[in-house]
Each structure stands twice: as structure tokens, then as C-alpha cells.
N, C-alpha and C positions, 0 to 999 in steps of 0.2 A: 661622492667620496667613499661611501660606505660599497658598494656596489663593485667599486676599483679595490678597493683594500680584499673584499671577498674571494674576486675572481686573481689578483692577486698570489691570496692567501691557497686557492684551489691548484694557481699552478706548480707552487710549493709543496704541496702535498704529491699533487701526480711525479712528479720530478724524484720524489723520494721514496716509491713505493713499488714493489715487483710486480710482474705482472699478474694479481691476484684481483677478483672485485674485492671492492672495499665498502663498507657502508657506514658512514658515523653516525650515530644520531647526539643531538642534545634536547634535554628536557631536564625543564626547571635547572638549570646552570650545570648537571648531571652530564659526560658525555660518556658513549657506549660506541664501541667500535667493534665491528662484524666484518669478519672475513667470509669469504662465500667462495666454495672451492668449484660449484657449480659455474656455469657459463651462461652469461645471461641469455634470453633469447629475443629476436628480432621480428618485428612483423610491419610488412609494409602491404596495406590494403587501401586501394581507391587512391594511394600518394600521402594517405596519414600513416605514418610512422609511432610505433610503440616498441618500446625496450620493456621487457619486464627480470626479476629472477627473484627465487627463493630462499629464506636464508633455512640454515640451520634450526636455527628458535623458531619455525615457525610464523617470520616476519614477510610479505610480500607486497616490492616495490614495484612500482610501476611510473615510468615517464611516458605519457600518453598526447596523442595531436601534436606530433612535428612534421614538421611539412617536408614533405620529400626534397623540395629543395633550398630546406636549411642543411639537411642533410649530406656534408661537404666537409672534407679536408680543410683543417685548420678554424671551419666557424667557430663565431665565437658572438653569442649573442644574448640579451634580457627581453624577456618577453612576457606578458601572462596565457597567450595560445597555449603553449606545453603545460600539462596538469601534472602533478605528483600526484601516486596514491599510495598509501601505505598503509596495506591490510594485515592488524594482528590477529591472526587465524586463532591463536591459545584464547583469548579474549575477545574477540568476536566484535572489536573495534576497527571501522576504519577511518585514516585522515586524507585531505585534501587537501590540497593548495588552492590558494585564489587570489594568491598574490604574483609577484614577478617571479620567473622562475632563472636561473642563470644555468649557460651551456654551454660547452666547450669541445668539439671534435676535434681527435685527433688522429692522425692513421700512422702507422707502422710501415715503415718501408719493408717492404718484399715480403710483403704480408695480404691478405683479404680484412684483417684483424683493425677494427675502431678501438681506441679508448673513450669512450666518453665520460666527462665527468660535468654532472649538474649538483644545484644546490636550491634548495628553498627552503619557505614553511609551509609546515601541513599543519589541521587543525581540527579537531573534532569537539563541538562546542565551545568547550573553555580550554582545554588542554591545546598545548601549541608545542609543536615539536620540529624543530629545526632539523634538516638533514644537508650530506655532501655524499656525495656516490661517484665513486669509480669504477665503471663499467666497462670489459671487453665485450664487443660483440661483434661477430660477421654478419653482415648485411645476404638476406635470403630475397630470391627472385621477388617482383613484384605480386601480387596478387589482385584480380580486379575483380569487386564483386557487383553484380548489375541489382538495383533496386529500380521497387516499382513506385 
């Protein structure tokens, strides 16, 4: 129930927001909302997929391990594969997730242009900090890297 009310509560937000990234966070019941004029960026190596971008404050999100072929028009999926990270550079904290993470693709007609928007918790020790992101990104050629 909670899960449906969330991604719910996510498509509400996308539905009501220009095309700018968006980042909320909340801690300790506190919500903080960041607009990010920059463009996220995209990387797709080996078929694992990563979004990252930077805020202004010095704040650096990152959705990391989606598999190339969640990676689709219209997904919509909970999972714990995909990691949040969220690095506060001023402070030299970073959090993680290791719970379920929720995601939503979307694409723009007559466009290259994704919205994605995901949600989790990240947490570093005892602090726990909830986020929702609204991401533009353009999807960049594959890239294959050979290990030994």
C-alpha cells in the first residue's frame, strides 16, 4: 500500500513540474527542495546504467546499477539492484541506500530526452534521509569496457 501511495504520490509531482531536474530531500520530517539548472548526465558501460548530477549546494546524486534493459519507455518498477548515493561534498558525508529503490521512465515524444523520476532512503549510520528526483537525461551511446 505504501509503495502504491508513493509512486502514486511521484506521478503527481512529475505531472506538475517544468521541465527542470528537481531534487527533494527530507530529514527528520524537514523537506528541502533543489532545483538543478544543470542536465543530468548518463552513462551506460558493460549494460549497467548510471544517472548522476550536481547540485548547486554542492550536493551529488547518483542512481547507480540499472540494467540496460529496465531502461525503457514507460518502466515502472521497485527493486533493491539500483543504489542511491548521495554525496555532500561541503561535508564530506556520503549516504546509500539498501533498501528498495522505486523508478519511473518516462520519454518525451519527439524528443532523445527521458524524465526519470526515482525515490528512496539513503543513510549514513544513524541519519536517514529520504529523497524523490526528477531527472532529464539523454541516453549516450553504449560503452563496453573489457576486464581481465
Amino acid at each position: 500500500m505504501l509503495k502504491s501511495l508513493t509512486f502514486i504520490t511521484l506521478i503527481f509531482i512529475s505531472l506538475g513540474l517544468c521541465a527542470q531536474n528537481k531534487i527533494t530531500l527530507s530529514r527528520k520530517g524537514k523537506l528541502n527542495t533543489i532545483n538543478c539548472s544543470e542536465k543530468a548526465t548518463y552513462e551506460n558501460i558493460n549494460g549497467k546504467i548510471s544517472i548522476s548530477i550536481v547540485t548547486d549546494n554542492e550536493l551529488h546524486l547518483q542512481l547507480n546499477n540499472l540494467s540496460e534493459s529496465q531502461f525503457k519507455c514507460g518502466a515502472r518498477f521497485t527493486s533493491k539492484s539500483p543504489q542511491i548515493v548521495l554525496i555532500d561534498n561541503k561535508n564530506n558525508i556520503t549516504y546509500l541506500s539498501n533498501t528498495n529503490v522505486q523508478v519511473l521512465i518516462k520519454c518525451k515524444k519527439d524528443s532523445k530526452e527521458y524524465e526519470l523520476i526515482f525515490s528512496g532512503m539513503v543513510k549514513n549510520k544513524k541519519e536517514r534521509i529520504s529523497i524523490t528526483s526528477i531527472l532529464k537525461v539523454i541516453p549516450t551511446p553504449k560503452q563496453t569496457v573489457k576486464t581481465f
